[in-house]
N, C-alpha and C positions, 0 to 999 in steps of 0.2 A: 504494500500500500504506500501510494507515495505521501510525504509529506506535505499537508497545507499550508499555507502563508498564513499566518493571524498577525492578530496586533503585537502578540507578546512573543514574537519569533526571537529566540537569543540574537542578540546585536552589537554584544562585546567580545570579546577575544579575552583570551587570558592575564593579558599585560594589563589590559584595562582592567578589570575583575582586582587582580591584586593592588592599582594604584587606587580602587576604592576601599579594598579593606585596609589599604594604611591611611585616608583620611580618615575613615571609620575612627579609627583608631586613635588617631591623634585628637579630633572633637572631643572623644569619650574621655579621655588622659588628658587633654586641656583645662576640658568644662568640670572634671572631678575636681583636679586640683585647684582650680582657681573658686570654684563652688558657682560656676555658672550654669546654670539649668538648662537654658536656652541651647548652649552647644551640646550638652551631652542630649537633648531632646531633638537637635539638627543631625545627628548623626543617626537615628533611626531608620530616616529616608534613604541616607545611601549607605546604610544596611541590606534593606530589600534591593535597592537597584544593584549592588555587587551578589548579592543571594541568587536574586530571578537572572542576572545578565543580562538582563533587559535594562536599556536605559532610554528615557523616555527623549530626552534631546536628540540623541543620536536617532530616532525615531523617526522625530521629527522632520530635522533636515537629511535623512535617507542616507548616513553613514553604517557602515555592516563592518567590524572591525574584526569579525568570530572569521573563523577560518573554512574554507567548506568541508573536511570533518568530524567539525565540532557540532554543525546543523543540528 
């Protein structure tokens, strides 16, 4: 069965995926230590987008950074 095209087709590649779990990271290890809510509560969103590999910019403007197969 072939694969359909949806909205939530993976659209990052690896390189990407790993430079959002080190933002991830650093908002979460910023916003603890300094006690700002706001950033460790900013880093949830690109949680899911490095989690799903879906990111919705890249979406948008019809960048596909995943390799063909990763599909």
């Amino acid at each position: 069965m072939a694969q359909q095209d949806s909205l939530f087709t993976h659209n990052m590649g690896f390189y990407d995926i790993i430079v959002r779990y080190t933002i991830m990271m650093l908002l979460g290890i910023i916003g603890g230590l300094t006690g700002q809510l706001w950033l460790m509560a900013l880093a949830i969103p690109v949680f899911l987008i490095a989690i799903l590999g879906w990111c919705p910019m890249y979406a948008v403007l019809g960048i596909n950074t995943c390799a063909p197969a990763e599909h």
